[in-house]
C-alpha positions as a Markdown table, in Angstrom:
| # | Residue | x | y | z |
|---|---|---|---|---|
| 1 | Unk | -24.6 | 1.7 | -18.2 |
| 2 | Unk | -28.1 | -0.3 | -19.2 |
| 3 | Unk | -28.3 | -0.8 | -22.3 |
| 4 | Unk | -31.9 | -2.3 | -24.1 |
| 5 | Unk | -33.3 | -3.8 | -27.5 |
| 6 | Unk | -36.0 | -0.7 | -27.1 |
| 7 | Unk | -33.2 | 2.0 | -26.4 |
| 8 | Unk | -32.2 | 3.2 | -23.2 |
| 9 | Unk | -31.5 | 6.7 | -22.5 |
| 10 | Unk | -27.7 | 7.0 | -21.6 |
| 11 | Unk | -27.8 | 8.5 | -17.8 |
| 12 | Unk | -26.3 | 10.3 | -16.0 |
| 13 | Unk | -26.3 | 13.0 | -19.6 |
| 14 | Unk | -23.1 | 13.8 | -21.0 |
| 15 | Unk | -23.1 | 17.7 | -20.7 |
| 16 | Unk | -20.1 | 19.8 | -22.1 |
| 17 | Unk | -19.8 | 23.9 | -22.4 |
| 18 | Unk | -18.0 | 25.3 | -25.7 |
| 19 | Unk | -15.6 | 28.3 | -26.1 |
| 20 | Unk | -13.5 | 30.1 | -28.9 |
| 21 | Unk | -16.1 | 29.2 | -32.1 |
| 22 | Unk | -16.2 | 31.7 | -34.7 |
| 23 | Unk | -19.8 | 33.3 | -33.6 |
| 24 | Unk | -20.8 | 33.8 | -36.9 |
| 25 | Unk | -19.7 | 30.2 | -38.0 |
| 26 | Unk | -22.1 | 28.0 | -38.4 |
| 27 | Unk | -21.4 | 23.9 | -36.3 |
| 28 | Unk | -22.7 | 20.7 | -36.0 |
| 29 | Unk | -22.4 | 19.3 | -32.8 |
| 30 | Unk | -22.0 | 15.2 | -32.8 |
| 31 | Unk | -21.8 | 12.3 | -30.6 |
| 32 | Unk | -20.2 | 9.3 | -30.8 |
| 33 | Unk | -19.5 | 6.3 | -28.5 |
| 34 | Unk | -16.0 | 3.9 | -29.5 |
| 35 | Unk | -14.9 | 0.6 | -27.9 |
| 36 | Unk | -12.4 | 1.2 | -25.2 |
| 37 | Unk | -10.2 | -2.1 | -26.6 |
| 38 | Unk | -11.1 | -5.7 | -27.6 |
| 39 | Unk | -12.0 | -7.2 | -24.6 |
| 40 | Unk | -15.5 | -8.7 | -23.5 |
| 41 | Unk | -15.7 | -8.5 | -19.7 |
| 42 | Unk | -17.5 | -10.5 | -16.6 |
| 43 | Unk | -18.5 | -9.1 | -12.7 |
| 44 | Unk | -17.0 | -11.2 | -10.4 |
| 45 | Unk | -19.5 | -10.6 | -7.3 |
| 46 | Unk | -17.0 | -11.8 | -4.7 |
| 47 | Unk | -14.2 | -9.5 | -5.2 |
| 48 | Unk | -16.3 | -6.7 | -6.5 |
| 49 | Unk | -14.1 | -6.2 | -9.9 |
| 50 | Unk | -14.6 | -6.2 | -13.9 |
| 51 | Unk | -12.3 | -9.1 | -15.5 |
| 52 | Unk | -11.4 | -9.6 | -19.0 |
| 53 | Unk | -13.7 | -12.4 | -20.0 |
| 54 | Unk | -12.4 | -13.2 | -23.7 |
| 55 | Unk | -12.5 | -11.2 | -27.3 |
| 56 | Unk | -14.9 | -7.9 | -27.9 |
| 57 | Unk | -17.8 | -9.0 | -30.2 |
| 58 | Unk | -17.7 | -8.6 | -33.6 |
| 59 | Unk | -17.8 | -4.6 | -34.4 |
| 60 | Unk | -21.6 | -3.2 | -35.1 |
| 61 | Unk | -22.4 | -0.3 | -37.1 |
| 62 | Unk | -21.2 | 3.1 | -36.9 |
| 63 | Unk | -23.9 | 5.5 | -35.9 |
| 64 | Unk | -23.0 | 9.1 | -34.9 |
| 65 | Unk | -25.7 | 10.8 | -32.7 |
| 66 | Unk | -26.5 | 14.3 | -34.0 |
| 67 | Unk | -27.3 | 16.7 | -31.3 |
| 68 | Unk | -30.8 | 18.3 | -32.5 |
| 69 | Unk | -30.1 | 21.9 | -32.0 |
| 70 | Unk | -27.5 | 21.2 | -35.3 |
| 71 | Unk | -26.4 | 22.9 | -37.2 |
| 72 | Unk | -26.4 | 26.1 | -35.3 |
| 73 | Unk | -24.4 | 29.4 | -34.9 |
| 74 | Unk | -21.2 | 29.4 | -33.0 |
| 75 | Unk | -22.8 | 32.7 | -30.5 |
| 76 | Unk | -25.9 | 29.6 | -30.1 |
| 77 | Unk | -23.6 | 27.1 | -29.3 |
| 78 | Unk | -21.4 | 28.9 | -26.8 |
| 79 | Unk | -24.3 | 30.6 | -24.6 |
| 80 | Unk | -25.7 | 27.1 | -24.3 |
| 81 | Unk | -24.5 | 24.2 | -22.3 |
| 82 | Unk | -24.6 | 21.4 | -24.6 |
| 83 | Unk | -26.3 | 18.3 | -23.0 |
| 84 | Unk | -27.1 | 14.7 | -24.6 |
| 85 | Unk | -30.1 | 14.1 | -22.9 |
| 86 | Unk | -31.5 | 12.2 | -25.8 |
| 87 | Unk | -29.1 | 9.8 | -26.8 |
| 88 | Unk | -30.2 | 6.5 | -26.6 |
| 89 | Unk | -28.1 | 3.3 | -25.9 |
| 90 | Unk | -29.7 | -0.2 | -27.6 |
| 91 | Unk | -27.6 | -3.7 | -28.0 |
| 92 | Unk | -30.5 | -4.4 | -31.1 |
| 93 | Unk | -28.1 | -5.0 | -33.9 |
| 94 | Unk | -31.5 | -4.5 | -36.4 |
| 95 | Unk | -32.1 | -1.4 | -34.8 |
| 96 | Unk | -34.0 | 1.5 | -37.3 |
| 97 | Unk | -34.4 | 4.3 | -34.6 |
| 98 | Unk | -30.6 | 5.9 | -34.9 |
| 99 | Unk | -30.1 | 5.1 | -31.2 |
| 100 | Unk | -26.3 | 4.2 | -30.7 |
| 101 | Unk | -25.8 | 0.3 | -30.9 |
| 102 | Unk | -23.6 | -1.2 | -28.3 |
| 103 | Unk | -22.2 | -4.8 | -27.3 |
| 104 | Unk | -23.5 | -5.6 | -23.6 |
| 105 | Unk | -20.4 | -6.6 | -21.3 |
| 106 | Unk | -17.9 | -4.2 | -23.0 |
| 107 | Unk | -15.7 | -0.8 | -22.1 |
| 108 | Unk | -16.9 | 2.5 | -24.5 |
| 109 | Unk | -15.6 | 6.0 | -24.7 |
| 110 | Unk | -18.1 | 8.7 | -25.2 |
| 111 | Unk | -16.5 | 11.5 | -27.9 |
| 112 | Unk | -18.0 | 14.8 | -28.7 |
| 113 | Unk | -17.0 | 16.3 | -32.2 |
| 114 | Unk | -17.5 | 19.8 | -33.2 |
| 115 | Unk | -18.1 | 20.3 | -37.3 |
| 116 | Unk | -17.7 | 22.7 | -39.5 |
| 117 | Unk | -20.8 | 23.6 | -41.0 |
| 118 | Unk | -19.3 | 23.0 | -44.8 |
| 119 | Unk | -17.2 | 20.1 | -43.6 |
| 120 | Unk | -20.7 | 18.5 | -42.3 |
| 121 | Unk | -22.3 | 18.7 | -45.3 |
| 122 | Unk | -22.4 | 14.7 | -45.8 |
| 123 | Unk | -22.8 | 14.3 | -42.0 |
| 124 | Unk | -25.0 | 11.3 | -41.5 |
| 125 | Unk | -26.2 | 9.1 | -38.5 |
| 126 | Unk | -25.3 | 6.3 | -40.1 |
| 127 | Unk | -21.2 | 6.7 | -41.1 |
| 128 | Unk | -18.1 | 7.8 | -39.0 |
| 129 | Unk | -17.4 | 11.5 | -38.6 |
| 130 | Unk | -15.9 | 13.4 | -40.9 |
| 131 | Unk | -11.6 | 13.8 | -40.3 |
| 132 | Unk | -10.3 | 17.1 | -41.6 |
| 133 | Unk | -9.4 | 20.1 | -40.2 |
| 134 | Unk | -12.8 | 21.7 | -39.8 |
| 135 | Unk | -13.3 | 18.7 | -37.2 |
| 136 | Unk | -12.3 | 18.7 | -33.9 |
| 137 | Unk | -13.2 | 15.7 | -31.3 |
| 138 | Unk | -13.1 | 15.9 | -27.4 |
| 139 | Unk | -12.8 | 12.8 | -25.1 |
| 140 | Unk | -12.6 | 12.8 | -21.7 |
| 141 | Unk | -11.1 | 9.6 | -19.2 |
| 142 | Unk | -13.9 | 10.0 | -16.8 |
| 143 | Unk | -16.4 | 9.2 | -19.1 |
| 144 | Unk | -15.4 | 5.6 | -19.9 |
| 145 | Unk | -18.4 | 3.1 | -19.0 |
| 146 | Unk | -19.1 | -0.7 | -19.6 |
| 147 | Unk | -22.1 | -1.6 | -21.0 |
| 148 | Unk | -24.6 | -4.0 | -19.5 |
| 149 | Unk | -28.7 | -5.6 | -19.7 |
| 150 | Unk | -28.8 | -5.3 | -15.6 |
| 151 | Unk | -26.7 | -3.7 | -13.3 |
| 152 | Unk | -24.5 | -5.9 | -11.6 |
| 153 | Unk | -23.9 | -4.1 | -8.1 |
| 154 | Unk | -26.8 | -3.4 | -6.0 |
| 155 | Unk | -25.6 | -0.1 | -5.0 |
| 156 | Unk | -25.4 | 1.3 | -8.1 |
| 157 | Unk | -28.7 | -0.2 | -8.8 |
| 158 | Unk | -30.3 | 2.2 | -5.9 |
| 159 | Unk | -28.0 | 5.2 | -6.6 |
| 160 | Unk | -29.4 | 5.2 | -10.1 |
| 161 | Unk | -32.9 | 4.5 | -9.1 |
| 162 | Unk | -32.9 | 7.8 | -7.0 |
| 163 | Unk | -31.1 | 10.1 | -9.6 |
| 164 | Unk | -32.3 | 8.9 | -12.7 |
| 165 | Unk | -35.8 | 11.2 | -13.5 |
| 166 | Unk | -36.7 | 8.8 | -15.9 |
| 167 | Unk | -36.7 | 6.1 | -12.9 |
| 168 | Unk | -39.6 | 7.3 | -10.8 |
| 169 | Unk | -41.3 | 4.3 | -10.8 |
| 170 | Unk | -38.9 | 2.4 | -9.1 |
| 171 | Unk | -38.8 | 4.5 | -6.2 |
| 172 | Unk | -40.1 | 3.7 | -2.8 |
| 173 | Unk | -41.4 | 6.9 | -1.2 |
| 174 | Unk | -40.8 | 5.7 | 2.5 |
| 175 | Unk | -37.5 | 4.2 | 1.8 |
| 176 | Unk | -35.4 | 5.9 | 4.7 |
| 177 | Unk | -33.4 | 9.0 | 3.1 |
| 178 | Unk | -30.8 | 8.5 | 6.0 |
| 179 | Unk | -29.4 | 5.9 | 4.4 |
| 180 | Unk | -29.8 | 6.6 | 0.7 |
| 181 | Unk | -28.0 | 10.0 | 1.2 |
| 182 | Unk | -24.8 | 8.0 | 2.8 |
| 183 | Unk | -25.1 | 6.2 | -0.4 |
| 184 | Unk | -25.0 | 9.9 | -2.5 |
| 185 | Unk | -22.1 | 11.1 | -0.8 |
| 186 | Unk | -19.9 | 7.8 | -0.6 |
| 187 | Unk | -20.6 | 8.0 | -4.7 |
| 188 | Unk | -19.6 | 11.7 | -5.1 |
| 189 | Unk | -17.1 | 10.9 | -8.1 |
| 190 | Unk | -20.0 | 10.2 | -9.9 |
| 191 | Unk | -20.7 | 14.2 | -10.5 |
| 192 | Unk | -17.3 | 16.1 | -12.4 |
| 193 | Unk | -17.1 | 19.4 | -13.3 |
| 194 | Unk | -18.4 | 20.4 | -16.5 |
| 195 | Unk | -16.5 | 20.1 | -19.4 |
| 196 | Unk | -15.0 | 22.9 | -21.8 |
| 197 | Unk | -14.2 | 22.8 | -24.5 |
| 198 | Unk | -12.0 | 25.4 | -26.3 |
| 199 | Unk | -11.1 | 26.0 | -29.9 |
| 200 | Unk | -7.8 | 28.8 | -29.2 |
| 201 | Unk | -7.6 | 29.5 | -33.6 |
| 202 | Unk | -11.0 | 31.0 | -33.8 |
| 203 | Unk | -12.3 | 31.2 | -37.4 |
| 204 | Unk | -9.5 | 27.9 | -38.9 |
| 205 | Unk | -9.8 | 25.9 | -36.1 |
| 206 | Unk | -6.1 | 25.2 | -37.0 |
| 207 | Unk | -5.1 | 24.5 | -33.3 |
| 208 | Unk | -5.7 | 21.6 | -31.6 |
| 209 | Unk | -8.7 | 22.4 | -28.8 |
| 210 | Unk | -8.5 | 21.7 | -25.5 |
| 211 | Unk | -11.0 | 21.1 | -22.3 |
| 212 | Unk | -10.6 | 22.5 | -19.1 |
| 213 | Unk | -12.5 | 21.7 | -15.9 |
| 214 | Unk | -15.4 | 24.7 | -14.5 |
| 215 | Unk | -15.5 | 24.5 | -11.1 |
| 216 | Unk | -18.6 | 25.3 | -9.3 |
| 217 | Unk | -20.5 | 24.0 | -12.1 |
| 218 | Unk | -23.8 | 21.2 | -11.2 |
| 219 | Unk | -23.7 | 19.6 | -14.3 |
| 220 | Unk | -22.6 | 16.1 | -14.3 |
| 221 | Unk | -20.8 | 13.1 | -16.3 |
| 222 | Unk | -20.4 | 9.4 | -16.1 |
């Protein structure tokens, strides 16, 4: 995942579908992205793996990306798939936009948390979620990434060209499509189910949720 001082949009979106809220309930619907472990990490070219390369960097700030559409009705929520389109990736330590801040070289977990209205209250950008039982948080394996300033395998580097929209002026429109498509298919890991995410104690919230693949479903993960 390229990550920038500017802010880079996080692609492909992390896109997830919600079930069992309360409909009358007012939620908050969060983002945010934790290290994976401690570990800095290199490319070794020549054997085509990640390796531990020392000690995580120091921790940055917490920032917590609100989704926009917040706080909104639990009917609003659950007729909508939820994307994060909009969240932005920077490694700018200083950085006043509210994008997420993230070391380069280094494993991160995406987590989606669903909030309470009256347990969000004090929800902020700039501190860690709220914990309590109107919270609930969703993370799902597939999702892990590692962070870097340029991609470090030229494959990727041309699968992302092609399916990012925000790349079109990278592409070369008489590149042959033979080839690229290959690429596509031998990379179709890349595009999971989307994700559900169900609450089963409706109004409390007591129960712990859970997420369950939709099959048939074009949205897509990392």
């Amino acid at each position: 995942m390229i990550i920038t001082k500017a802010g880079r949009r996080m692609f492909p979106a992390m896109r997830v579908k919600i079930t069992g809220l309360d409909p009358h309930q007012q939620y908050y619907i969060a983002m945010d992205i934790i290290p994976v472990d401690n570990k800095r990490y290199r490319y070794v070219y020549h054997s085509s793996k990640w390796m531990v390369a020392g000690n995580a960097d120091s921790p940055v700030p917490p920032r917590v990306y609100i989704h926009p559409d917040s706080p909104a009705s639990g009917e609003t929520w659950m007729r909508q798939v939820v994307s994060f389109d909009k969240l932005k990736l920077t490694n700018n330590e200083m950085d006043d936009q509210g994008h997420i801040i993230l070391h380069s070289m280094h494993k991160y977990q995406p987590r989606v948390h669903v909030i309470r209205k009256e347990c969000g209250e004090e929800l902020s950008p700039v501190r860690a979620v709220p914990a309590g039982e109107g919270t609930r948080t969703f993370s799902f394996p597939e999702t892990v990434f590692t962070t870097v300033t340029a991609y470090q395998n030229q494959q990727i580097t041309r699968l992302k060209i092609d399916r990012n929209p925000f790349a079109k002026g990278f592409r070369d429109s008489g590149r042959n499509r033979m080839g690229l498509e290959a690429l596509v298919e031998s990379y179709a890991f890349w595009r999971p189910s989307l994700r559900t995410l169900t609450f089963e104690d409706i109004p409390g919230m007591a129960k712990q949720g859970s997420y369950q693949p939709k099959n048939n479903s074009c949205a897509v993960t990392f």
